[in-house]
C-alpha positions as CSV (number, residue, x, y, z in Angstrom):
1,X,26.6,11.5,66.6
2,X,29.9,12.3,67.3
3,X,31.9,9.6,69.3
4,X,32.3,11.2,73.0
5,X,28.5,11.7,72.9
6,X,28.3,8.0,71.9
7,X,26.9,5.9,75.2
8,X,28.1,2.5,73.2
9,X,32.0,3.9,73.2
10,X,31.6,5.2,76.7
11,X,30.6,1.2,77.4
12,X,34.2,0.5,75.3
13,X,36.3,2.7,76.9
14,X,34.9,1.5,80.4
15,X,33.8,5.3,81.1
16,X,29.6,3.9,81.6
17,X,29.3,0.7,83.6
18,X,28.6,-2.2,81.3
19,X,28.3,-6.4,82.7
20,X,30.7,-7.8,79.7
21,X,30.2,-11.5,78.9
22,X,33.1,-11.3,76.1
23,X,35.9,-8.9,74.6
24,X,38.4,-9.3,72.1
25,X,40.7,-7.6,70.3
26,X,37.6,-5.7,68.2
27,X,34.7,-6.3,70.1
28,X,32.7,-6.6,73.1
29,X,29.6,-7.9,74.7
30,X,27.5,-6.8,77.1
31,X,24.0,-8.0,78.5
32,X,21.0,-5.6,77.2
33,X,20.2,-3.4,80.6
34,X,16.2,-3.5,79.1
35,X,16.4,-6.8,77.6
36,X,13.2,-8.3,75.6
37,X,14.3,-12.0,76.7
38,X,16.5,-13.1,79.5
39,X,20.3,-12.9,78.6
40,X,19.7,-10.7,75.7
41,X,23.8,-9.4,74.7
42,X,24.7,-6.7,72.6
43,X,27.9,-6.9,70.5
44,X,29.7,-3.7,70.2
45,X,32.8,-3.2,67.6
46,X,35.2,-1.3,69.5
47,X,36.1,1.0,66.4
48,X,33.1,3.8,66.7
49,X,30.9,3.4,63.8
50,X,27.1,4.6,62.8
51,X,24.6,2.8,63.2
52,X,23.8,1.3,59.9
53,X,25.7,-2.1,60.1
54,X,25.9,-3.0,56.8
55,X,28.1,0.2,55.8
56,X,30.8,-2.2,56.8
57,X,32.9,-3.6,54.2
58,X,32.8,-7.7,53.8
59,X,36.0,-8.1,55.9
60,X,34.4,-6.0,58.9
61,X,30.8,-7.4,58.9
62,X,32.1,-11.2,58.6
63,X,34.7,-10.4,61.5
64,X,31.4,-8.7,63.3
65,X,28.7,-12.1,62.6
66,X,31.9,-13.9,63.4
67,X,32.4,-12.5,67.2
68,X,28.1,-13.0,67.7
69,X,28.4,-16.4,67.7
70,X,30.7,-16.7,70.1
């Protein structure tokens, strides 16, 4: 998938409507539009990346479990 067809990076770059909960510098939450449980968030890195989160080198995926707990 190639970024502008990305609906995540539309939620980034503020072109889709998105209710954000938190943003940083690299990241950003949003509540789940279909959530299984109430409150259900998604954390988006703002750097577009595939889907397979572990492709991320140690320094990105700590940073990444890092800005969930917040």
């Amino acid at each position: 998938m190639e970024e502008e067809d990305c609906l995540f990076c539309k939620v980034v770059t503020g072109d889709t409507t998105a209710f954000k909960i938190y943003e940083d510098d690299k990241y950003i939450a949003i509540l789940d539009i279909f959530p299984n449980v109430k409150g259900q968030t998604i954390v988006l890195p703002k750097k577009h990346i595939e889907s397979y989160l572990f492709d991320l080198n140690e320094k990105e995926l700590s940073d990444f479990m890092k800005s969930t707990k917040k």
